[in-house]
PDB file with one MODEL, atoms N, CA, C and O in Angstrom:
MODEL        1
ATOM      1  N   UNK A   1      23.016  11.391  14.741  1.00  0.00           N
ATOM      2  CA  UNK A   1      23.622  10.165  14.261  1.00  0.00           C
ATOM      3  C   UNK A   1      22.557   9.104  13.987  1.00  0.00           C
ATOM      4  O   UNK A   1      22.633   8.324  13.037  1.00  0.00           O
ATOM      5  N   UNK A   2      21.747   9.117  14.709  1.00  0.00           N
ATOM      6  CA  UNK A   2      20.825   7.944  14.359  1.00  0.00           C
ATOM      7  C   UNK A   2      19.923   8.361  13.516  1.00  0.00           C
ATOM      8  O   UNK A   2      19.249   7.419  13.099  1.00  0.00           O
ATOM      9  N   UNK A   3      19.501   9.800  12.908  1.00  0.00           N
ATOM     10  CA  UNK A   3      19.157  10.268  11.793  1.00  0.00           C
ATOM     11  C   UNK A   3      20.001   9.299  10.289  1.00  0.00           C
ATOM     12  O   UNK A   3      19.628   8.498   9.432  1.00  0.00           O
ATOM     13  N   UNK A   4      21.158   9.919  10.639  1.00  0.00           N
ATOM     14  CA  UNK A   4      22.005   9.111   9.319  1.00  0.00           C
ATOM     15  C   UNK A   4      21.888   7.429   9.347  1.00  0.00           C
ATOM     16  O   UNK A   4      22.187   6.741   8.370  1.00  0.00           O
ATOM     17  N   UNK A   5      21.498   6.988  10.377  1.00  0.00           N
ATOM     18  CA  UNK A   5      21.617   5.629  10.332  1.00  0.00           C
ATOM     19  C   UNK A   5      20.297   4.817   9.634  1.00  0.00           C
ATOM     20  O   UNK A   5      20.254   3.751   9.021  1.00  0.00           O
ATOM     21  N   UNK A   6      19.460   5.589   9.921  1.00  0.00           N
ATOM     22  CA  UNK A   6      17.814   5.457   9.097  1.00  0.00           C
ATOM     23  C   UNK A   6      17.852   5.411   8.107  1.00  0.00           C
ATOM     24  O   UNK A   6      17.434   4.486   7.410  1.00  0.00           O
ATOM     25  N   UNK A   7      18.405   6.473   7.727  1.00  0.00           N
ATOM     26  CA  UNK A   7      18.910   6.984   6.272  1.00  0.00           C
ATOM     27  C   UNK A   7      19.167   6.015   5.207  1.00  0.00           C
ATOM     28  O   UNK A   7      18.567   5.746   4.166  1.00  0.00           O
ATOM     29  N   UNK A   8      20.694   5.370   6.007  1.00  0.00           N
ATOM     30  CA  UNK A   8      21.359   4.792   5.771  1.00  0.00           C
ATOM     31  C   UNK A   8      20.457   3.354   5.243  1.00  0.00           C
ATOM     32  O   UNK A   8      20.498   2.944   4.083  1.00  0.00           O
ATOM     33  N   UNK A   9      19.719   2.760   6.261  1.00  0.00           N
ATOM     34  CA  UNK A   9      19.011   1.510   6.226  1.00  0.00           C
ATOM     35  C   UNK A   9      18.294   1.375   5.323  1.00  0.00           C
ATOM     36  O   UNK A   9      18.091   0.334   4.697  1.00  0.00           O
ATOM     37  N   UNK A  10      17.354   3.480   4.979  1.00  0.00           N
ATOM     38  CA  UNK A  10      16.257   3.326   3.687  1.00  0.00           C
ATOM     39  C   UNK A  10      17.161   2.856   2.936  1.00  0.00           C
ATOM     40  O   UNK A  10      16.787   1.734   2.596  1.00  0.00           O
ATOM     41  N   UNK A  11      18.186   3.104   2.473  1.00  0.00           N
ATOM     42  CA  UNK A  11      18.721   3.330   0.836  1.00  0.00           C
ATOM     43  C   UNK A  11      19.158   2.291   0.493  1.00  0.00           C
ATOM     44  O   UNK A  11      19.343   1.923  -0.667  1.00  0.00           O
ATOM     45  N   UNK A  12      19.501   1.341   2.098  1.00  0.00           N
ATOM     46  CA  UNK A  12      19.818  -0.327   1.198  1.00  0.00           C
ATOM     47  C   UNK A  12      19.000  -1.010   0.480  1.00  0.00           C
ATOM     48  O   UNK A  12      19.274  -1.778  -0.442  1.00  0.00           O
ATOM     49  N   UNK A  13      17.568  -0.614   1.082  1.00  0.00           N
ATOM     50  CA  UNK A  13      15.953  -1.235   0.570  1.00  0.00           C
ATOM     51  C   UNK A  13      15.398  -0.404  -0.090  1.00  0.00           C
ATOM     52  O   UNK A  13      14.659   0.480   0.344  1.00  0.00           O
ATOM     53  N   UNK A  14      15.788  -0.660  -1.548  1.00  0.00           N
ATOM     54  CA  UNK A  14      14.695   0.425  -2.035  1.00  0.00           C
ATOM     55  C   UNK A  14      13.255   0.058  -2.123  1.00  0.00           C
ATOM     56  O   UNK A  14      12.742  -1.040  -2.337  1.00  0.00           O
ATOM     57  N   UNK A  15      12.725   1.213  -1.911  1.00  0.00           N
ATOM     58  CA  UNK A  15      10.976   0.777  -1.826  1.00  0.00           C
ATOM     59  C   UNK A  15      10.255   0.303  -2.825  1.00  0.00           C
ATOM     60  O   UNK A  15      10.328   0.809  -3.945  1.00  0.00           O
ATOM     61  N   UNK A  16       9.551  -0.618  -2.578  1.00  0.00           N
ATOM     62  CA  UNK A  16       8.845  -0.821  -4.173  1.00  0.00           C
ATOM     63  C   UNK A  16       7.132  -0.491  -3.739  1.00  0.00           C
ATOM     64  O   UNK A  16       6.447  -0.526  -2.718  1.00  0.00           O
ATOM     65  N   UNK A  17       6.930  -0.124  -5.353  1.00  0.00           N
ATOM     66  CA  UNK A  17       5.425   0.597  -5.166  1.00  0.00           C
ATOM     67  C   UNK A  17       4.612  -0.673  -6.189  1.00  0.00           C
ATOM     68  O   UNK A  17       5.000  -1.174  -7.244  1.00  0.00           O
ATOM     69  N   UNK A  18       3.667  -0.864  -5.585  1.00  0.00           N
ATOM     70  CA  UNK A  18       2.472  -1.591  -5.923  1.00  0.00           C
ATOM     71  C   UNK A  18       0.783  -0.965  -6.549  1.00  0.00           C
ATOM     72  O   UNK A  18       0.116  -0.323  -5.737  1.00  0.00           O
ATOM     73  N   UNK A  19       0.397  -1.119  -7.494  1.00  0.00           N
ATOM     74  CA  UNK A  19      -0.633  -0.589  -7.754  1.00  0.00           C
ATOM     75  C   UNK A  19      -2.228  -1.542  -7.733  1.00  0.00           C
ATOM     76  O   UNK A  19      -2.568  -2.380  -8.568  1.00  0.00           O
ATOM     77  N   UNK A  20      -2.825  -1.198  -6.796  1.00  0.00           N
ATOM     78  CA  UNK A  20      -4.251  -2.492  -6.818  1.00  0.00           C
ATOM     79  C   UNK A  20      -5.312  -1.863  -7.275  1.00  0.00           C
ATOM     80  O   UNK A  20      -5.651  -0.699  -7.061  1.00  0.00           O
ATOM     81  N   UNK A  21      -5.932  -2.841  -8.045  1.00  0.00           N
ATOM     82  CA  UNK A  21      -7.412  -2.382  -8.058  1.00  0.00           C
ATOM     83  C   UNK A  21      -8.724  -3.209  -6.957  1.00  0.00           C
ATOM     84  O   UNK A  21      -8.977  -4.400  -6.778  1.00  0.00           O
ATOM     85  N   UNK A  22      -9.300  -2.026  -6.425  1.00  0.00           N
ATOM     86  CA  UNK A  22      -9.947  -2.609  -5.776  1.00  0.00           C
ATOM     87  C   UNK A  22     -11.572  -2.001  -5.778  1.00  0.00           C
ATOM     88  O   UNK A  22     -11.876  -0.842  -6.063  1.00  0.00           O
ATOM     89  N   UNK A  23     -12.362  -2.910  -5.452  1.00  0.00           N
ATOM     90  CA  UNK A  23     -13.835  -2.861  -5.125  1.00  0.00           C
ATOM     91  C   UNK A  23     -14.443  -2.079  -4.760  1.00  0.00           C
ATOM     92  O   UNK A  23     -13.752  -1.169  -4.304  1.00  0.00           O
ATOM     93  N   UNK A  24     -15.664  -1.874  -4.689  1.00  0.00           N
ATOM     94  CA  UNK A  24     -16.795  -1.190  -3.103  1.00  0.00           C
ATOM     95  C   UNK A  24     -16.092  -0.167  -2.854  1.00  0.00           C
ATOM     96  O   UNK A  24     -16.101  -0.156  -1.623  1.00  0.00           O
ATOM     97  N   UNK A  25     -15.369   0.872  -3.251  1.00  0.00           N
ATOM     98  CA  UNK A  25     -14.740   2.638  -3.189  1.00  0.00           C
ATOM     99  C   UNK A  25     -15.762   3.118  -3.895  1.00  0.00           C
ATOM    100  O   UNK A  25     -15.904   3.116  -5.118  1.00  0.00           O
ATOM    101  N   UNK A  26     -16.612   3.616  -2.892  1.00  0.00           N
ATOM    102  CA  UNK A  26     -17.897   4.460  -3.155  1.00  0.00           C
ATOM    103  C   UNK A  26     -17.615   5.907  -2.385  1.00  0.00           C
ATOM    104  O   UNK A  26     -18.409   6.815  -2.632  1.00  0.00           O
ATOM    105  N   UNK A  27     -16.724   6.117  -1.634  1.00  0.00           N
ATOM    106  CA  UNK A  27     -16.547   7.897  -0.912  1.00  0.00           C
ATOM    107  C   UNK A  27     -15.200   7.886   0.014  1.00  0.00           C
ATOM    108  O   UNK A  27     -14.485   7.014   0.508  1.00  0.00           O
ATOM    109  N   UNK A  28     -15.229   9.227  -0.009  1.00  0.00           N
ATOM    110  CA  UNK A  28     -13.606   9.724   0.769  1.00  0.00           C
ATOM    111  C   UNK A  28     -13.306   8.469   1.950  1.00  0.00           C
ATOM    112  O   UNK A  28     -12.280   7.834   2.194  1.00  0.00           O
ATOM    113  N   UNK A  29     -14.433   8.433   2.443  1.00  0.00           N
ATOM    114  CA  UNK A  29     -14.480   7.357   4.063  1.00  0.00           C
ATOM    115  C   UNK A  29     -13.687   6.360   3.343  1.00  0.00           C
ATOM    116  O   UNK A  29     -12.597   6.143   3.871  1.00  0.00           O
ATOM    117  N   UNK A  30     -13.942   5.686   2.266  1.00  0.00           N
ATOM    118  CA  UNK A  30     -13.107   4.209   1.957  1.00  0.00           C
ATOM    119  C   UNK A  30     -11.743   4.506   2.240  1.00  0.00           C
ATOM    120  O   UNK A  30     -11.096   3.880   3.080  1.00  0.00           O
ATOM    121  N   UNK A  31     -11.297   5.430   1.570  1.00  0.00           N
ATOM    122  CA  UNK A  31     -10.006   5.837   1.617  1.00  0.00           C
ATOM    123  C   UNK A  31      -9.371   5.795   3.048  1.00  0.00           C
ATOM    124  O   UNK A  31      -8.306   5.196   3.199  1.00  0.00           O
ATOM    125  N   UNK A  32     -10.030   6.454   4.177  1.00  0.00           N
ATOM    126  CA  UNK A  32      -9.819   6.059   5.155  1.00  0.00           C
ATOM    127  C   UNK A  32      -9.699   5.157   5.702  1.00  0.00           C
ATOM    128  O   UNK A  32      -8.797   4.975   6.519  1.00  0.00           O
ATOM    129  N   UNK A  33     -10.656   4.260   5.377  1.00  0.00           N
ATOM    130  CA  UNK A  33     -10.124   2.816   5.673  1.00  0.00           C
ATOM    131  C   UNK A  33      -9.199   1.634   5.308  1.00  0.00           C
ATOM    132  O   UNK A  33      -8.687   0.664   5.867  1.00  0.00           O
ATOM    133  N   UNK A  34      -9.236   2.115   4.285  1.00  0.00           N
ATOM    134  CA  UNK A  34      -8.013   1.342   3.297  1.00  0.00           C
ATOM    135  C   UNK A  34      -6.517   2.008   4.429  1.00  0.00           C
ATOM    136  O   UNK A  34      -5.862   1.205   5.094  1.00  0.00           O
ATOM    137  N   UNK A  35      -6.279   3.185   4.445  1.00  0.00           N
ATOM    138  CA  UNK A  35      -5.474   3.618   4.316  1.00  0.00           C
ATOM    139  C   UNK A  35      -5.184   2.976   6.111  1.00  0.00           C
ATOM    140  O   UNK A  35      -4.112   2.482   6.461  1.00  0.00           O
ATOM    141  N   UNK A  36      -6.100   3.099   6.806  1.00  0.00           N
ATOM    142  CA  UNK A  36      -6.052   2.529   8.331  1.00  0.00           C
ATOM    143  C   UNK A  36      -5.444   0.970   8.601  1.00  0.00           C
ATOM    144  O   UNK A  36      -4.538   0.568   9.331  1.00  0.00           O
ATOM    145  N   UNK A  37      -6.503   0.181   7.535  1.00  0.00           N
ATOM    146  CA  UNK A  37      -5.838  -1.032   7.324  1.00  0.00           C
ATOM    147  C   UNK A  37      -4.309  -1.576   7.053  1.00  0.00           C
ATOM    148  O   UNK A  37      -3.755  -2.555   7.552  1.00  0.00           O
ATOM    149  N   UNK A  38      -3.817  -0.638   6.113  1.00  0.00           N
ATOM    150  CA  UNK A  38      -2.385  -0.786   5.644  1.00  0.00           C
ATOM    151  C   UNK A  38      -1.555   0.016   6.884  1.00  0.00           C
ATOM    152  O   UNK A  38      -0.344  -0.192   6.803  1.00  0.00           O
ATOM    153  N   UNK A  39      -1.802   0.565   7.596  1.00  0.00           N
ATOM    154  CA  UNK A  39      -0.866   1.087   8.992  1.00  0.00           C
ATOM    155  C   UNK A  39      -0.646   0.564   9.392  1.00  0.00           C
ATOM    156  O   UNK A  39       0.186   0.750  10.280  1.00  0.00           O
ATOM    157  N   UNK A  40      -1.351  -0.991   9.046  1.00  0.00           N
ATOM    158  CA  UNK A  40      -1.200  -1.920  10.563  1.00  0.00           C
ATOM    159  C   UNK A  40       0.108  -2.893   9.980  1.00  0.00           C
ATOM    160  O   UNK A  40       0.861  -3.454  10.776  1.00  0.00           O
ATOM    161  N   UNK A  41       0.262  -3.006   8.597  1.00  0.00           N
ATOM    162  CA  UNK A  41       0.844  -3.850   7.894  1.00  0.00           C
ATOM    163  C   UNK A  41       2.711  -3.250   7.362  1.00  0.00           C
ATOM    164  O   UNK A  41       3.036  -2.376   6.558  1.00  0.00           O
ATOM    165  N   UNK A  42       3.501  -4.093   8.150  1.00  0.00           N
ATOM    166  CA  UNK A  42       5.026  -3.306   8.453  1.00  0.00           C
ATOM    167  C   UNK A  42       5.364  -3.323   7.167  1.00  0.00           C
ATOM    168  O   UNK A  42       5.037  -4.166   6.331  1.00  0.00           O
ATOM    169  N   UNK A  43       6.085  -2.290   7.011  1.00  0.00           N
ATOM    170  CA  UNK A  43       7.077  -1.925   6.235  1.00  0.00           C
ATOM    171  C   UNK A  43       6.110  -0.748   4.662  1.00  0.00           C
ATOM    172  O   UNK A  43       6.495  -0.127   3.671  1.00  0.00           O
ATOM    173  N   UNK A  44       4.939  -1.008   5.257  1.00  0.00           N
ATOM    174  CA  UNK A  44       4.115   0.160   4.208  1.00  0.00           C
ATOM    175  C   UNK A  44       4.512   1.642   4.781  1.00  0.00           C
ATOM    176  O   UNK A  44       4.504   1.893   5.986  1.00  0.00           O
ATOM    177  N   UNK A  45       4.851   2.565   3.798  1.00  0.00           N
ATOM    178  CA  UNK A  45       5.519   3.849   3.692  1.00  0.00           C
ATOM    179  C   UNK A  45       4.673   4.569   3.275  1.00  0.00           C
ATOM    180  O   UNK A  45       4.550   5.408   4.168  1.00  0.00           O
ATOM    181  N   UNK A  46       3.697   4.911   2.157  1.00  0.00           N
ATOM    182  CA  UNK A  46       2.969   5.307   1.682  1.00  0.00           C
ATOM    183  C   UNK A  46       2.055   5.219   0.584  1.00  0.00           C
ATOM    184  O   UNK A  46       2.387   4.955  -0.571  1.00  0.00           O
ATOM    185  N   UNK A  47       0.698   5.489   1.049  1.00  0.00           N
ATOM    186  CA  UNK A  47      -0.302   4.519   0.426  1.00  0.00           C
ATOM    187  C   UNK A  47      -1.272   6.275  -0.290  1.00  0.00           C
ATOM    188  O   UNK A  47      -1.419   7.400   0.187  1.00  0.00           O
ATOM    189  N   UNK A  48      -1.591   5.780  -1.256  1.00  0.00           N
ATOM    190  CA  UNK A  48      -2.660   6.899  -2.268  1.00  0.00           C
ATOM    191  C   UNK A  48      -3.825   6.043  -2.938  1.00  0.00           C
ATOM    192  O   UNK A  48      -3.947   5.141  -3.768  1.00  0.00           O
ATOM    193  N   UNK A  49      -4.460   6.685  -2.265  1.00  0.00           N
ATOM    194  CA  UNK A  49      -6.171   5.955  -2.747  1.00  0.00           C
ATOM    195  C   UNK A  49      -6.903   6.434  -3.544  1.00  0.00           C
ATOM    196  O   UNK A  49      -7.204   7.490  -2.988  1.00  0.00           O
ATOM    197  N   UNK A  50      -7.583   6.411  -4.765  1.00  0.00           N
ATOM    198  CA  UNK A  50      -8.023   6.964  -5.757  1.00  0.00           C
ATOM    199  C   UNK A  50      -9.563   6.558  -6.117  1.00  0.00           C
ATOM    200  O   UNK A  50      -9.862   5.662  -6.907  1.00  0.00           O
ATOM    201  N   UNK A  51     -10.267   7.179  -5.570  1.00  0.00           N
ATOM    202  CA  UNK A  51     -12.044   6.021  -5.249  1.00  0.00           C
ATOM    203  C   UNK A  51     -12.394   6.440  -6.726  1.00  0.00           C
ATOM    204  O   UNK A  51     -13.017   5.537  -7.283  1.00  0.00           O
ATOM    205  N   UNK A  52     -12.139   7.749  -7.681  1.00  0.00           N
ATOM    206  CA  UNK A  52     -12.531   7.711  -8.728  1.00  0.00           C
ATOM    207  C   UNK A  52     -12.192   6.244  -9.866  1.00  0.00           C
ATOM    208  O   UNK A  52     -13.004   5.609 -10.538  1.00  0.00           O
ATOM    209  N   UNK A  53     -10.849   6.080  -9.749  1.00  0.00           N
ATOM    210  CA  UNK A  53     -10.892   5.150 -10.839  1.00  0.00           C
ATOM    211  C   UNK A  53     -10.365   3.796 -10.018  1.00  0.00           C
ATOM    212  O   UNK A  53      -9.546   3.120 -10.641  1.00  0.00           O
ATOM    213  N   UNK A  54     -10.643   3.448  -9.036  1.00  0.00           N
ATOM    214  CA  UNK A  54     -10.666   2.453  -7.672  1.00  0.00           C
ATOM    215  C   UNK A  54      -9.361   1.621  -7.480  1.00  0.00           C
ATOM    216  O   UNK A  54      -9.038   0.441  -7.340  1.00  0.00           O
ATOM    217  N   UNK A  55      -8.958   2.475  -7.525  1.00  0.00           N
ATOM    218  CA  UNK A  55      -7.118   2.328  -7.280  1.00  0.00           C
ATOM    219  C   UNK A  55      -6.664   2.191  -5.750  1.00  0.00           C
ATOM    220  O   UNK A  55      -7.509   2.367  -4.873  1.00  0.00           O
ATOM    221  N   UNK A  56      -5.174   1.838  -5.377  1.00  0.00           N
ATOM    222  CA  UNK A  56      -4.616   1.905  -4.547  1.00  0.00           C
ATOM    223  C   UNK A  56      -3.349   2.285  -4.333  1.00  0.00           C
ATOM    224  O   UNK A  56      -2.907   1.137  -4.395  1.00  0.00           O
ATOM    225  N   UNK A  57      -2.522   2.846  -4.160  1.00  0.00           N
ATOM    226  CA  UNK A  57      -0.958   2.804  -5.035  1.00  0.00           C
ATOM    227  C   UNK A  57      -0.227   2.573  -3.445  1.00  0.00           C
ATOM    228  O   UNK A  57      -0.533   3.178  -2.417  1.00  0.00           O
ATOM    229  N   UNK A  58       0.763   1.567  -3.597  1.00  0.00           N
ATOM    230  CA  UNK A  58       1.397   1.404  -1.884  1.00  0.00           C
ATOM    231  C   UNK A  58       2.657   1.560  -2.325  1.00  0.00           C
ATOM    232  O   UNK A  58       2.928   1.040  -3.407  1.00  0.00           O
ATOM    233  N   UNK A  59       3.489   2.149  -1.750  1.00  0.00           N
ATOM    234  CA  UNK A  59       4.809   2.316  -1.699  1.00  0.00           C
ATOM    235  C   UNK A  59       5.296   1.307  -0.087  1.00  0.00           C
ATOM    236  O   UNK A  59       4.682   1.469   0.967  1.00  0.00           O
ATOM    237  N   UNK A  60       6.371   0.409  -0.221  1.00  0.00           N
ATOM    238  CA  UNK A  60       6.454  -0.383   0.860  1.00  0.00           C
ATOM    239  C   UNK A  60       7.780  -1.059   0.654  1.00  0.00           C
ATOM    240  O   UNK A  60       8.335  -1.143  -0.441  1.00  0.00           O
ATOM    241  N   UNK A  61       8.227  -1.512   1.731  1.00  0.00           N
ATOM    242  CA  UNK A  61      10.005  -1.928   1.597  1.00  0.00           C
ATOM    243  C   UNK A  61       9.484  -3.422   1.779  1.00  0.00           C
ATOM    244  O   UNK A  61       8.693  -3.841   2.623  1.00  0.00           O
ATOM    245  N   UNK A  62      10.235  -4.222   0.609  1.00  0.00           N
ATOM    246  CA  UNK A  62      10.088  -5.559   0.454  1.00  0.00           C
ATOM    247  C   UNK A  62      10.390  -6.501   1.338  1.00  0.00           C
ATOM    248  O   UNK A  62       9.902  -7.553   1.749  1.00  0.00           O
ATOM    249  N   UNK A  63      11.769  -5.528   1.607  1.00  0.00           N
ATOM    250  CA  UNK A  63      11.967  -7.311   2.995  1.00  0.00           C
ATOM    251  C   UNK A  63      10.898  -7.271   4.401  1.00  0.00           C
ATOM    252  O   UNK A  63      11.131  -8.002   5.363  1.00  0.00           O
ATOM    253  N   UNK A  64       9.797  -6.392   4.378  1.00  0.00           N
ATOM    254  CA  UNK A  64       8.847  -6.542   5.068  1.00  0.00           C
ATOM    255  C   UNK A  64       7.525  -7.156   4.924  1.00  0.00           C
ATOM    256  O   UNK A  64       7.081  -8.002   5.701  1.00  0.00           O
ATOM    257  N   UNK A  65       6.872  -6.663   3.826  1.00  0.00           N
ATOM    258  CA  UNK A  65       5.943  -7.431   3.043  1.00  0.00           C
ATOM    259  C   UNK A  65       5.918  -7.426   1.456  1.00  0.00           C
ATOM    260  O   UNK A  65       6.671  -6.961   0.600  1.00  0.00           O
ATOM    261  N   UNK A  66       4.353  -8.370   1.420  1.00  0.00           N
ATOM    262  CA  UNK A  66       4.524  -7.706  -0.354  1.00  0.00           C
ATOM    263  C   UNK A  66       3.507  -7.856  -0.801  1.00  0.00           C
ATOM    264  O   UNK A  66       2.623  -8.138   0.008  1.00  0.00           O
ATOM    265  N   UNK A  67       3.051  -7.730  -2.519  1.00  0.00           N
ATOM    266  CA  UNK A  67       2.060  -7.406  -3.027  1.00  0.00           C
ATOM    267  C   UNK A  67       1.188  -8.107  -2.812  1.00  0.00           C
ATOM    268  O   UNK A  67       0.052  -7.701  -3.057  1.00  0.00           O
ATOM    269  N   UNK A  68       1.362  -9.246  -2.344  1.00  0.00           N
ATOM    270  CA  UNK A  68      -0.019 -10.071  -1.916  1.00  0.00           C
ATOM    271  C   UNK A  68      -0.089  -9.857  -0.062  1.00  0.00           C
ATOM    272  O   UNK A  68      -0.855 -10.625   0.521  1.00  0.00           O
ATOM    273  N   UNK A  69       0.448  -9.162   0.520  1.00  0.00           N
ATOM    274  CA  UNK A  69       0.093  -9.260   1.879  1.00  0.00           C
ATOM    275  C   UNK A  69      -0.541  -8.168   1.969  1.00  0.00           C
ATOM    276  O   UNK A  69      -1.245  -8.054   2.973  1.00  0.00           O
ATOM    277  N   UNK A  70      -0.512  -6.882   0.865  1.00  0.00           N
ATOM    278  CA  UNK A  70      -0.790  -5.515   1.000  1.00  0.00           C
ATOM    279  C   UNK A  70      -2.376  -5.798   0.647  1.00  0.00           C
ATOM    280  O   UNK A  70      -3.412  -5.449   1.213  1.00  0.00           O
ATOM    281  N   UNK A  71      -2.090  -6.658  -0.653  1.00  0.00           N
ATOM    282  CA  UNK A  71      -3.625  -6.738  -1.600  1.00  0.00           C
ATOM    283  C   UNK A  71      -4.619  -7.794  -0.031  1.00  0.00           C
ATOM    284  O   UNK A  71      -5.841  -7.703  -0.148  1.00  0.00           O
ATOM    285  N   UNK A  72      -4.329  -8.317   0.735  1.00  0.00           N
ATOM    286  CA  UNK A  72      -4.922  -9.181   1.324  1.00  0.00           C
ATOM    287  C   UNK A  72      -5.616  -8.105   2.332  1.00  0.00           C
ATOM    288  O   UNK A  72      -6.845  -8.116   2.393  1.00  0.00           O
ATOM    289  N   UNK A  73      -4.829  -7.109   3.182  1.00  0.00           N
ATOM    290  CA  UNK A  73      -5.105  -5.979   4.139  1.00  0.00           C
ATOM    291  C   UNK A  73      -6.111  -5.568   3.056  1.00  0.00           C
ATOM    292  O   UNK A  73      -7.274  -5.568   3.459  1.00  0.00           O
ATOM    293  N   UNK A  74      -5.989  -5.328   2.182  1.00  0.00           N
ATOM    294  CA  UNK A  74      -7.419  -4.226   1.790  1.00  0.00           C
ATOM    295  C   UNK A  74      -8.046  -4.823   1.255  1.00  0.00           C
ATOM    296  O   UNK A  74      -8.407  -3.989   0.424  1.00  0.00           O
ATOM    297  N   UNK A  75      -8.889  -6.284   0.826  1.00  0.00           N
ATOM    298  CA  UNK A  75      -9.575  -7.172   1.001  1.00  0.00           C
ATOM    299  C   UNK A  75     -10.381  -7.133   2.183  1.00  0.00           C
ATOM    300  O   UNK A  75     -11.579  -6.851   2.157  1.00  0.00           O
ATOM    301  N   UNK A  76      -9.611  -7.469   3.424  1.00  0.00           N
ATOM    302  CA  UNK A  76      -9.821  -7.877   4.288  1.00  0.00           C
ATOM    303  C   UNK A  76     -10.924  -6.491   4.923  1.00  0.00           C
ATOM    304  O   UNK A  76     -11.995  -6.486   5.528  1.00  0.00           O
ATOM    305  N   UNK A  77     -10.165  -5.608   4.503  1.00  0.00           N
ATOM    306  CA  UNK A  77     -10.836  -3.903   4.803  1.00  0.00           C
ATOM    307  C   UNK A  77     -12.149  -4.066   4.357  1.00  0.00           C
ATOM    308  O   UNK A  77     -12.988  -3.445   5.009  1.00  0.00           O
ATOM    309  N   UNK A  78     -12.604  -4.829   3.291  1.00  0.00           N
ATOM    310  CA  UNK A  78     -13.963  -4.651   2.875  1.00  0.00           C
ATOM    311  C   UNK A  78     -13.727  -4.305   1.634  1.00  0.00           C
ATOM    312  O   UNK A  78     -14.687  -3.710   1.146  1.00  0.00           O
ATOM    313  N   UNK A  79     -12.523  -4.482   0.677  1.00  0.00           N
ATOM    314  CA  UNK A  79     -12.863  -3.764  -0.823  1.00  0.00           C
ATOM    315  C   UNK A  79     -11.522  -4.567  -1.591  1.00  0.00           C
ATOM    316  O   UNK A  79     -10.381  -4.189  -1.856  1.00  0.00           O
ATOM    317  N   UNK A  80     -12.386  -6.080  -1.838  1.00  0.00           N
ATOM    318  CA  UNK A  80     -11.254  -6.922  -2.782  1.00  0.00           C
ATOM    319  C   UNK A  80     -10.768  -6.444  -3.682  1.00  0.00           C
ATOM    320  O   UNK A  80     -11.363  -6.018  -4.672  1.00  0.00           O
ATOM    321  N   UNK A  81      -9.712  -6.436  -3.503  1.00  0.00           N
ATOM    322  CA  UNK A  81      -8.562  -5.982  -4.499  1.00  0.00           C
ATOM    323  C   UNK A  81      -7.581  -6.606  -4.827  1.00  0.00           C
ATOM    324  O   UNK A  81      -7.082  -7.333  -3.968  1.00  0.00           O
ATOM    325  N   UNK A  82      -6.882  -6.538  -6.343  1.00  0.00           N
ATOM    326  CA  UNK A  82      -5.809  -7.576  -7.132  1.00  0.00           C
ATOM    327  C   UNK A  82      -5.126  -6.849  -7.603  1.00  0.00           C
ATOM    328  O   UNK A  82      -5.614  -5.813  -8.055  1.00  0.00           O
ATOM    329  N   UNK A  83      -3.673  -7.092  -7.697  1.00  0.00           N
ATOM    330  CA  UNK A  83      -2.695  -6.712  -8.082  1.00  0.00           C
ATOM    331  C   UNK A  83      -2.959  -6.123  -9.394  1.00  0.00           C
ATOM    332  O   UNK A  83      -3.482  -6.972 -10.115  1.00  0.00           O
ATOM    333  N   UNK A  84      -2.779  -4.839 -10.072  1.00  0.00           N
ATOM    334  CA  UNK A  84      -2.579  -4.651 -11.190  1.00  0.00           C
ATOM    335  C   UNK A  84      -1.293  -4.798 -11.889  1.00  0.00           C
ATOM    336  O   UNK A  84      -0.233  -4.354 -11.449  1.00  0.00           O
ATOM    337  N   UNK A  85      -1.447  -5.531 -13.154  1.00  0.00           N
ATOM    338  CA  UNK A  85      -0.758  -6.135 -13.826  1.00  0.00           C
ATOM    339  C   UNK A  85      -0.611  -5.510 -15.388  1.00  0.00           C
ATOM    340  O   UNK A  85      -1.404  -4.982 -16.168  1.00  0.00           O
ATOM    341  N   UNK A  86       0.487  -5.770 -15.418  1.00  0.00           N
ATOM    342  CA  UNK A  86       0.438  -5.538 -17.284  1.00  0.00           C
ATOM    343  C   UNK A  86       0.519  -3.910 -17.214  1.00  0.00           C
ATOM    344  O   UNK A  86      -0.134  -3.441 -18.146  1.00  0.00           O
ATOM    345  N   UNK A  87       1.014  -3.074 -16.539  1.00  0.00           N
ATOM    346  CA  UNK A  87       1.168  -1.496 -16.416  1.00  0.00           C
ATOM    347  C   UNK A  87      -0.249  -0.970 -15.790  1.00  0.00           C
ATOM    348  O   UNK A  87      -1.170  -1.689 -15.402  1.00  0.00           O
ATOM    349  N   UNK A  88      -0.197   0.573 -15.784  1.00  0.00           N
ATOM    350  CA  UNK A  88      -1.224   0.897 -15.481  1.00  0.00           C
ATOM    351  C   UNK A  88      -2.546   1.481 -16.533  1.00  0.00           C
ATOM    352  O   UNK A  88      -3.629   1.803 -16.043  1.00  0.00           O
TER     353      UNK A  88
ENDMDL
END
């Protein structure tokens, strides 16, 4: 029952995904850190890091945070990053 109730809670919030570009992603390790940083930050679900073309992609439920609290965590990580805008 409390399976269905989770459930239940995702589907009122749908997730919204955010795409950043960010800085200083020079090897796999960044990724790790980026990705450590955003664990700490509620309501992030899932995060994909891309050091080739210095991306971030966050999937995250809004009434928790948002694109500027996500972009601030991975700043703060060591690799300023801004909202991408205008598509990808």
């Amino acid at each position: 029952m409390v399976a269905a109730l989770s459930v239940g809670a995702a589907l009122a919030t749908p997730a919204t995904v955010v795409m950043l570009d960010a800085e200083n992603m020079t090897c796999p390790a960044c990724g790790i850190t980026i990705r450590k940083a955003l664990e700490k930050v509620p309501g992030v679900a899932d995060v994909k890091v891309d050091t080739r073309a210095e991306t971030v992609t966050v999937t995250f439920e809004s009434s928790q945070t948002d694109a500027a609290g996500i972009a601030r965590a991975v700043t703060e990580a060591g690799f300023p990053a801004k909202v991408r805008t205008g598509g990808e």
